[in-house]
N, C-alpha and C positions, 0 to 999 in steps of 0.2 A: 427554658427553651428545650431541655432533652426530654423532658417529659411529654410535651407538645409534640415531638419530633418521633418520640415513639407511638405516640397514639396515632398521628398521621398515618406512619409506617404500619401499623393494626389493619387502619379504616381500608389503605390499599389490597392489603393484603387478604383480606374477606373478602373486597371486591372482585380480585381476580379471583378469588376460590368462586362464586357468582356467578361468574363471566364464562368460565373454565368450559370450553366447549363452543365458544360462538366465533362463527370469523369464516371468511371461506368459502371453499368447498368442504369445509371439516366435519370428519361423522364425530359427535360425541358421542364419548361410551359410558350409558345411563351407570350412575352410581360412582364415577370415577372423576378424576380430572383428566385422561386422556382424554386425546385425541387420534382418530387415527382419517390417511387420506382415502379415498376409493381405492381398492384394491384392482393390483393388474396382471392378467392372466395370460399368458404366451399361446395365441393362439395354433390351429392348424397340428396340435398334436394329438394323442392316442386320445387322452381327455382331459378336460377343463379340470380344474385343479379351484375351488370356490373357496376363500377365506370369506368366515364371516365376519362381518363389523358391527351389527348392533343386536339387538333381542328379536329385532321383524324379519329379519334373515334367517335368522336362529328358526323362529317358529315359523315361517313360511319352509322350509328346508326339513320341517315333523321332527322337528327336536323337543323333548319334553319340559316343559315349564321348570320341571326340578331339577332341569339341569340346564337352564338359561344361563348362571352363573360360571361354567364349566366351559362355554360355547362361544363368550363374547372376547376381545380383547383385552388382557390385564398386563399390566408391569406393575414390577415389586420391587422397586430401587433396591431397599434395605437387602436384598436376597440378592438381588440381582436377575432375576426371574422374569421371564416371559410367557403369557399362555395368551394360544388363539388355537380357536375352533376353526376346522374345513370340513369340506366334503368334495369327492368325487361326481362328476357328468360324463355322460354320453349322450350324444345329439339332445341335452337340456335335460334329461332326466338322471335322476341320483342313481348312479353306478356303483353299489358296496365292493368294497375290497378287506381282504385280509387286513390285522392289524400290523403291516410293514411297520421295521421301525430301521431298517437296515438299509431299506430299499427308498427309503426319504433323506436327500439332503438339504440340510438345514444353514443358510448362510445368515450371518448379522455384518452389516455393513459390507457385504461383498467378499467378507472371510469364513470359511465353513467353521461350526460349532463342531468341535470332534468331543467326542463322550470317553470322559475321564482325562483328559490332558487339559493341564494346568485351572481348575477348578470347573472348567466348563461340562456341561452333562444336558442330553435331552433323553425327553420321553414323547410314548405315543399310546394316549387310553382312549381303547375304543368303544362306543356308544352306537343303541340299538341295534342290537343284533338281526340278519336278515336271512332269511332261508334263500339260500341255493342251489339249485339241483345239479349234484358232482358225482363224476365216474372217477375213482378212484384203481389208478393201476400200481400196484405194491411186487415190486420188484427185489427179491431176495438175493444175496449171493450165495450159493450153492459148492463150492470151492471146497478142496479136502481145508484147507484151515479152519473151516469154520466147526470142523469136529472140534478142533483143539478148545480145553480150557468151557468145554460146554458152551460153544458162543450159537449154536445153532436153539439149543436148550431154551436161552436164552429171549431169540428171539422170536418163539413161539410162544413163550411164556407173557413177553410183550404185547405182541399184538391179541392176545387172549384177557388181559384185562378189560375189565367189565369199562371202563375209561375210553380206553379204543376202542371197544365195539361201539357205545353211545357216538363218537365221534365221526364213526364210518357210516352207521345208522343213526343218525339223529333224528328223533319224531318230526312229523309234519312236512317233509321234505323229501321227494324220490332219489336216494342214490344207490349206485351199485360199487363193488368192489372187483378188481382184477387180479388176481395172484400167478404170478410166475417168478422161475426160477433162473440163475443164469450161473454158467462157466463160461467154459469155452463154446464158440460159437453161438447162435442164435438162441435167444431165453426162452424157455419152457414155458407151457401152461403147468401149473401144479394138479398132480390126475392125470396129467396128458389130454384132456379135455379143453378149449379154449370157451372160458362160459363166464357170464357176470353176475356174482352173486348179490342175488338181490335180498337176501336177510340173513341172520345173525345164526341161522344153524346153520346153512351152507356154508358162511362163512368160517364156521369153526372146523367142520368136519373138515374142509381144505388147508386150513393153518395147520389143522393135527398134523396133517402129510407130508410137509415141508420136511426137510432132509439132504443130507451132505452129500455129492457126487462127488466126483474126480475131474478134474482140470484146471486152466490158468483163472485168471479172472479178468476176464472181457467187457471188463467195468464201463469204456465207453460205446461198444457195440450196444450192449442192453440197453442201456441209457438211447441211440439213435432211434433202435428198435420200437424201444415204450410207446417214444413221442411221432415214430413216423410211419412207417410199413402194420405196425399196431391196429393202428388206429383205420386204415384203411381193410382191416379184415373183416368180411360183411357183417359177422355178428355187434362186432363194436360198431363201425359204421353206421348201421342200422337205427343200433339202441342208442347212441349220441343224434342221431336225426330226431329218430321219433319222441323222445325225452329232453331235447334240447340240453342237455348234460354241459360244463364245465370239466377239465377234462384236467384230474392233478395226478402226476406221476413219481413217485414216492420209492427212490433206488437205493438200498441196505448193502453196506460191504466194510470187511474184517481189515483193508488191505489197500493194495495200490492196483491200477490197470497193471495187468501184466500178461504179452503175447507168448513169452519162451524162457526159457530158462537164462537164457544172454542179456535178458533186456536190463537196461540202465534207465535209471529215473529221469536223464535226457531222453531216452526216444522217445516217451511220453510226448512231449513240446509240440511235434506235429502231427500226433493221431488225436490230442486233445484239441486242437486247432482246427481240425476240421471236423469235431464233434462239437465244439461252438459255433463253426460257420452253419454247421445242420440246424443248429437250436434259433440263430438270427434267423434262418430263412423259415422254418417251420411256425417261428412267432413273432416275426418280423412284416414289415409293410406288406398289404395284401391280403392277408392271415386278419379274420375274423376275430376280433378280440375277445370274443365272448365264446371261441373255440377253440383260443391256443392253451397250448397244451403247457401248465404249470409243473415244474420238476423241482422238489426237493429230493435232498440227499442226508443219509444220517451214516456216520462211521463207528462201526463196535471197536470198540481201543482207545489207545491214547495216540493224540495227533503228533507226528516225527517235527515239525514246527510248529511247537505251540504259539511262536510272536506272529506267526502268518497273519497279514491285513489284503484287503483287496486292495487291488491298486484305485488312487481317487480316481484317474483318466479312463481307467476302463477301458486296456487297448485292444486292439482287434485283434493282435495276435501276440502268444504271449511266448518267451523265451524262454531255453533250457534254466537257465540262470532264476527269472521270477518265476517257473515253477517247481523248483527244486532246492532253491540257495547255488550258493558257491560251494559248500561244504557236499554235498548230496549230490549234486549232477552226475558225475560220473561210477555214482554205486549202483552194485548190482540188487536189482530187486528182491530175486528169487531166493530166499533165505537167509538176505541180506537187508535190506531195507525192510521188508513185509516183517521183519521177524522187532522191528524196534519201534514200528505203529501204522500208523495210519493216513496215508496221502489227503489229509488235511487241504493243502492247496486245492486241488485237484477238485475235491468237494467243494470249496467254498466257488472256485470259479465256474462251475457246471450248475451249481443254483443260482448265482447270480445273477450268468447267460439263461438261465430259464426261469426268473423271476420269484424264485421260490427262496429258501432258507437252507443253511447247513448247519447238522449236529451232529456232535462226537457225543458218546454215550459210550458209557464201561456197565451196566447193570442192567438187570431187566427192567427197573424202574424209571431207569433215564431214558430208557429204549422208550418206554410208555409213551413217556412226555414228549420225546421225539414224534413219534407216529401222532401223537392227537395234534401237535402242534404242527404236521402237514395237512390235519385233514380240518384245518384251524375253521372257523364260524367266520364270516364275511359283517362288514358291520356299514351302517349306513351315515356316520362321521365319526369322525374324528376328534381328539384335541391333545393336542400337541404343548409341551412345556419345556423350554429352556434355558440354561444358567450361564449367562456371562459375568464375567467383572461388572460392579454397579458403577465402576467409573462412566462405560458405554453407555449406560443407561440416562444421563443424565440431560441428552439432547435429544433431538430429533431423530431415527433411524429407520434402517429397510431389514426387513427382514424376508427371506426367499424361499420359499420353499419348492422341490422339485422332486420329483418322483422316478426313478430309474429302475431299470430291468422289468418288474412285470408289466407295466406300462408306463406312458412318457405325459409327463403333466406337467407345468412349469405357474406359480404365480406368485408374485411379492406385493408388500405391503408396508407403506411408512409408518411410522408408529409419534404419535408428540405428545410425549408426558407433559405433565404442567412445569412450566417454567418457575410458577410464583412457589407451588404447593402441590408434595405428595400424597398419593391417596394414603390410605391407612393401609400398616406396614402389616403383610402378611402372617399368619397364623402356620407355625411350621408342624405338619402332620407325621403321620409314625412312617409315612414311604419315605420324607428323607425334603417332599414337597411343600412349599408351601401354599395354603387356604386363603381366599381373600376375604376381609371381614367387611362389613357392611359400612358406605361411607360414613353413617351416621357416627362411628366408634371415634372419627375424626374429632366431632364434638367435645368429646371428653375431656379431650384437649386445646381446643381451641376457644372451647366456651370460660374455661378459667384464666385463658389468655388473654382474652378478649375482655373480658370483664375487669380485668386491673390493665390494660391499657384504656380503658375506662375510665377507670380508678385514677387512673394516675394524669389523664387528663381536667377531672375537677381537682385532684391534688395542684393542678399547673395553675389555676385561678385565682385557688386558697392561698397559696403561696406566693401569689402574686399582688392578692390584698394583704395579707399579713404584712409583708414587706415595704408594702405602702403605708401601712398604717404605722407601722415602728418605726422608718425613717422619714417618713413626714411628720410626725413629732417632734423628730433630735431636731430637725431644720429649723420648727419653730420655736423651741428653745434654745438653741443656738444666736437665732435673733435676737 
């Protein structure tokens, strides 16, 4: 009977490898045993937010055939691993974005996935790349510190790599560049000229000129300035009309705001506060989304809290306390705090509130990376990957994704591995990810299985006439 009982248990279990896919409303995902349900999008926000669910998605959406695999739905028990492909709309058409990976959060079962706590980690690779045409305003701090230690040296050195210039001029695409300086009071044009260069030798000749002044550093005036009064002076004005321009604003500083020589890293709390409430209203509801003004920020030093996280709630107004600690709040800046890094905080919350990205950089070459990585290539989807415990993996589950600060996109997605039978366990690559391998590899394994529950069903026969025949013998000699 146990032989019998396993080949049953075989015959089933091919079945529903078979079956894997049918029932429902359920999208099957070719080459898998998933399943996944319709995906659901939160409407009435910035933009649609589109998970894909099969290959006709994929390639209705101008995804390339060679990376169909890359775009559909997968789960990797053994890994514990998740990948789905999206993409960005506006009024039904694909809207590229930056590859955000800061500014997307990722929930599994209505808990967010946070990267590097307790095994969990996501990513975000992005696919076809799309020209957009960007005005680019690169905002220097000009402050005597930035003599110190050659950090002005530094970053002229930066933005002169042949890397950034490609990034700021990229072939086949109109953008220009805006350079100004700032201390105290309203930011400069560099030259004293306010002009948008539109190629690579203008551009250089104005980098050369970049150079250290005297004063405080008025880190959140520049910053209002870049994104507001800027942007309304007629030569910019003009040339973001007539070029329909995206408009990213890229702010460089040694240090922390600082108005006087009195100030404490508390007074900070409310001139930061209302250089966020400038940033929600200037890219906030009303505000053309394909006009607001994007603000990264990069810091030369090392950050004075390096454990700094943004807050998950994103509150509207932020306190002496979360931006500074308990330890910092009441130090003075001016020689004091400026001199042991870098208002870290301060950065991270002003690109947030401006949809952009924060980086600390100590080198010319980090500086690089910084700068190309604001004047980053816009891409036309996405795909997303990530790792929870495989215990969650082993039912039904939603996954969330949503999109915060540079714009607001919301949609989730059930996910229904097979219940009977895993797809084939993933191929782990040198990023650390793992590759899906082709269902057929399933085989390898199942055909030798299959084949001695087979086996072992005419064994059930054999064994059932052998056993007939030897003891119906003894019976009739026994008589």
């Amino acid at each position: 009977m146990i032989p019998r009982a396993l080949a049953a248990l075989g015959w089933l279990w091919l079945a529903a490898w078979l079956l894997a896919g049918c029932g429902g409303d359920l999208i099957p995902v070719r080459g898998t045993t998933t399943r996944v349900s319709p995906p659901e999008s939160v409407p009435d926000l910035d933009l649609e937010l589109k998970i894909f669910t099969n290959r006709a998605d994929c390639l209705g959406a101008g995804v390339d055939e060679a990376d169909l695999d890359q775009c559909v739905p997968r789960v990797d028990r053994a890994s514990g691993e998740v990948q789905l492909g999206y993409q960005f709309r506006l009024n039904g058409e694909e809207y590229p974005l930056p590859p955000f990976k800061e500014h997307l959060q990722v929930s599994h079962q209505r808990r967010l996935v946070q990267d590097g706590v307790g095994g969990q980690a996501y990513t975000v690779i992005p696919h076809k790349p799309y020209p957009v045409r960007q005005l680019y305003v690169v905002v220097v701090d000009g402050s005597s510190s930035m003599a110190e230690h050659n950090r002005m040296r530094k970053v002229r050195q930066a933005l002169l790599l042949d890397d950034v210039k490609d990034a700021f001029f990229p072939q086949g695409v109109k953008t220009g560049v805006v350079l100004m300086e700032f201390t105290s009071g309203q930011p400069e044009p560099v030259g004293g000229k306010l002009e948008i260069l539109e190629n690579r030798r203008q551009y250089v000749k104005k980098v050369k000129q970049l150079s250290v002044r005297q004063g405080f550093t008025h880190l959140y005036d520049a910053v209002t300035y870049a994104t507001g009064p800027l942007l309304k002076e007629p030569v910019i004005a003009n040339a973001l009309e007539l070029n329909e321009m995206a408009v990213t604003v890229v702010v460089l500083t040694d240090g922390f705001n600082n108005i006087s020589a009195r100030d404490t890293c508390a007074d900070n709390a409310d001139r930061l506060n209302l250089l966020l409430k400038h940033l929600d209203t200037v890219r906030g509801e009303g505000a053309d989304l394909r006009r607001r003004p994007t603000v990264y920020t990069v810091g030369l030093g090392r950050p004075v809290r390096p454990r700094y996280t943004l807050p998950d709630d994103r509150p509207a107004k932020i306190t002496p306390v979360q931006l500074c600690g308990r330890r910092y709040k009441d130090w003075r800046i001016d020689g004091v705090l400026e001199d042991r890094g870098i208002d870290n905080a301060s950065l991270m919350l002003i690109a947030d509130r401006g949809g952009g990205s924060a980086y600390i950089r100590q080198d010319r070459d980090g500086l690089g990376e910084a700068f190309k990585a604001a004047a980053a290539r816009r891409y036309a989807w996405f795909e997303l990957r990530y790792r929870v415990d495989p215990f969650y993996l082993r039912r039904s589950f939603r996954t969330q994704l949503r999109l915060l600060s540079f714009a607001t996109a919301q949609a989730s997605i059930v996910i229904h591995p097979s219940a009977w039978l895993d797809g084939p366990p993933g191929k782990r690559a040198e990023d650390g990810w793992t590759r899906p391998r082709p269902f057929t590899h399933t085989l390898t394994i199942l055909t030798p299985a299959i084949g001695l529950l087979i086996g072992l069903s005419y064994l059930n026969a054999a064994w059932f006439n052998t056993r007939r025949a030897l003891f119906g013998r003894l019976r009739v000699r026994r008589r």
